[in-house]
C-alpha positions as CSV (number, residue, x, y, z in Angstrom):
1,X,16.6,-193.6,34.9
2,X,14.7,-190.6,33.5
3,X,10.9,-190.9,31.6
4,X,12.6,-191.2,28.1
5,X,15.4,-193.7,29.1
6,X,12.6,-195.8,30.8
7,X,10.3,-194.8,27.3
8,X,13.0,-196.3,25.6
9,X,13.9,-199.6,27.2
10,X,10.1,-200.3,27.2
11,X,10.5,-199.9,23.2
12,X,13.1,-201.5,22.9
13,X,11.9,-204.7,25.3
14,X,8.8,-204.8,23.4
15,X,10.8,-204.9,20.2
16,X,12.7,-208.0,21.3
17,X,9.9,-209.7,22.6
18,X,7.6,-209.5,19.7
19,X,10.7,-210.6,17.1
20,X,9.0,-213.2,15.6
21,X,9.1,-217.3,17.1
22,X,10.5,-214.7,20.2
23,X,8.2,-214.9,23.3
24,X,4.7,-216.8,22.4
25,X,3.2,-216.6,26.0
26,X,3.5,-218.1,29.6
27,X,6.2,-217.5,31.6
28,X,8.7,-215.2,30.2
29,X,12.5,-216.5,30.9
30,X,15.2,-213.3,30.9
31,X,18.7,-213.3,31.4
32,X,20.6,-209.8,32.9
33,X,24.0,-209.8,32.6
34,X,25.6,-207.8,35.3
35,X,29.4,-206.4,34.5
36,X,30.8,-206.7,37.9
37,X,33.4,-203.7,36.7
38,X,30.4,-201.7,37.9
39,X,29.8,-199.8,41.3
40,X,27.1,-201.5,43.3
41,X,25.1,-198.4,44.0
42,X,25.2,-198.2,40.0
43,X,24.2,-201.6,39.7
44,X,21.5,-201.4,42.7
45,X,19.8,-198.8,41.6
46,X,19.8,-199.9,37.7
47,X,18.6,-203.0,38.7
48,X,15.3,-201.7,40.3
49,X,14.9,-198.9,37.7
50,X,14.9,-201.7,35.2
51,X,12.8,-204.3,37.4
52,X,10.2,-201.7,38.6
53,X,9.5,-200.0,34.8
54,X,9.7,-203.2,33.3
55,X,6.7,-204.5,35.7
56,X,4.7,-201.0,35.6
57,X,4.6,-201.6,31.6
58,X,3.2,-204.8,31.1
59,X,1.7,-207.7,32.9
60,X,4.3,-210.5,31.4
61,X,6.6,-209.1,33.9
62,X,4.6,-210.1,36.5
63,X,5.7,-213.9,36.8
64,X,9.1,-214.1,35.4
65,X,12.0,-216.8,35.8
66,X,15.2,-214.0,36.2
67,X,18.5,-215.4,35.6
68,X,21.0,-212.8,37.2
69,X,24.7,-213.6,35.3
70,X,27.2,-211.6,37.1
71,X,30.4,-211.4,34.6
72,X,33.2,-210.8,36.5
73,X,36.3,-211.9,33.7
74,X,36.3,-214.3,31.0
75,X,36.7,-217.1,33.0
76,X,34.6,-216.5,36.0
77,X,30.8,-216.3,35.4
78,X,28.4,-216.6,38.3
79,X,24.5,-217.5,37.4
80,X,21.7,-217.1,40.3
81,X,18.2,-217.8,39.4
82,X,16.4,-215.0,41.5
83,X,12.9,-213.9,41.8
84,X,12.4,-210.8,39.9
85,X,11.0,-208.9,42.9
86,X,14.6,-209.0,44.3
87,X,15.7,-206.9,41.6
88,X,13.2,-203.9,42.8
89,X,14.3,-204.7,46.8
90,X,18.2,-205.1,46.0
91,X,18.3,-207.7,48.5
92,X,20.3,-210.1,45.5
93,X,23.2,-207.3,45.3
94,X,24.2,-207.7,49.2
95,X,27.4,-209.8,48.6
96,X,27.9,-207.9,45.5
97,X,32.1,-207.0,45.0
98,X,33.2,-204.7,42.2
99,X,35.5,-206.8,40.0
100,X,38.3,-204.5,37.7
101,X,39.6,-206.1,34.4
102,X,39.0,-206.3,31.1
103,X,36.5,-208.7,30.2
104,X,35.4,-209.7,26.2
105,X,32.4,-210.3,23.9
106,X,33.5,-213.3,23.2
107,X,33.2,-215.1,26.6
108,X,29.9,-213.4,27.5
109,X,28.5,-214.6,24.2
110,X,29.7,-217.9,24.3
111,X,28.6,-218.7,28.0
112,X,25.5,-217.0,27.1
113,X,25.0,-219.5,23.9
114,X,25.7,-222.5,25.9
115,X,23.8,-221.5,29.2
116,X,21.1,-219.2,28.3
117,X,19.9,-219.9,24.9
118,X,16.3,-220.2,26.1
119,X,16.2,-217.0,27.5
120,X,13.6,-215.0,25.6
121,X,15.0,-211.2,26.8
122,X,18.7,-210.7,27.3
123,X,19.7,-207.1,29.2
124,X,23.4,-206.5,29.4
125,X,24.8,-203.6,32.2
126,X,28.2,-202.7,31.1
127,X,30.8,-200.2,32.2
128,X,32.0,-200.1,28.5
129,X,32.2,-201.5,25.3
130,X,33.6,-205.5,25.5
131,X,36.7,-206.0,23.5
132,X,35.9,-208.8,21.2
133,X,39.1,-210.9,20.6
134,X,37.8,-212.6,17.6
135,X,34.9,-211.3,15.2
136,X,33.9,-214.4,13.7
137,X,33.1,-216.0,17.1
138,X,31.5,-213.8,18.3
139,X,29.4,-213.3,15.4
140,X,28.5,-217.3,15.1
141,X,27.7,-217.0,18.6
142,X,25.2,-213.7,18.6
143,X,23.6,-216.2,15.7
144,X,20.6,-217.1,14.9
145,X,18.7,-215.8,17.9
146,X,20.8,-214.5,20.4
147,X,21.8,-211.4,18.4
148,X,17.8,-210.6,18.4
149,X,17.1,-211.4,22.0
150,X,20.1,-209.4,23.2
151,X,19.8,-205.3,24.5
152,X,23.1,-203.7,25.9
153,X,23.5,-201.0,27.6
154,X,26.7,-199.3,28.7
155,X,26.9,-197.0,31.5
156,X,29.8,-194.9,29.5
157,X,27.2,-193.9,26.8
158,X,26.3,-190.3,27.1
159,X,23.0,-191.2,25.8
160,X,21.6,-194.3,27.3
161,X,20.2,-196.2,24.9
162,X,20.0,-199.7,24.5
163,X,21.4,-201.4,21.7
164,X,20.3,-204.7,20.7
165,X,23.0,-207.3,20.3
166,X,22.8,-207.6,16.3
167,X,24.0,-203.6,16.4
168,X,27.3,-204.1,18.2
């Protein structure tokens, strides 16, 4: 990541976390979603970009509880609870596989609702835009905080920017 992308996901973190009855202190609880459609150098060195600005900006990402998701379809969803510091090493990427297929909105929002609802910060890593099978559910899911909590970003954009979950 370049100085504006990192510029940018620092504003845009900062954004999520201050929405109001967000984050109110302690220990901060993320979630990052991993699309497992992407190459592990890409996901690797993401990872650590993301980790290592992340900790450089402020001090709340010094003691974090990191939930990793990898999504690899709709029906196969694989949660690790890692230290954050692994994110920076890459050590949590060593059995990584890249995983082809088409994979939707609606799953990732509805496992998300059901499993990771009390994550504060949500950062999604995508190859591309998630086809969403049905609109309505996937709008009832991204409600009433997860839409707020949520920052995407795809690795097809030409620009880089993350895009909070109540803009897709």
């Amino acid at each position: 990541m370049n100085v504006i992308e990192k510029k940018d996901l620092n504003n845009a973190v900062e954004r999520v976390l201050h929405v109001k009855g967000n984050y109110t202190g302690g220990i901060l609880e993320m979630t990052l979603v991993i699309d497992a459609g992407l190459p592990r150098e890409y996901v690797a060195s993401m990872a650590a970009d993301i980790a290592s600005t992340l900790r450089a900006h402020s001090e709340v990402f010094r003691n974090v509880r990191l939930n990793l998701l990898l999504f690899k379809s709709d029906w196969e969803l694989e949660n690790k609870v890692i230290p954050f510091s692994f994110l920076q090493m890459g050590s949590c990427f060593e059995d990584y596989r890249q995983v082809l297929g088409e994979r939707s909105l609606d799953a990732l929002t509805a496992a998300l609702k059901l499993f990771h609802a009390r994550s504060k910060l949500i950062l999604v890593l995508s190859r591309e835009r998630f086809s969403i099978r049905d609109e309505e559910a996937v709008a009832q899911n991204m409600k009433p905080f997860l839409g707020k909590k949520s920052l995407f970003l795809f690795m097809d954009d030409a620009e880089h920017k993350w895009r909070r979950g109540s803009e897709l």
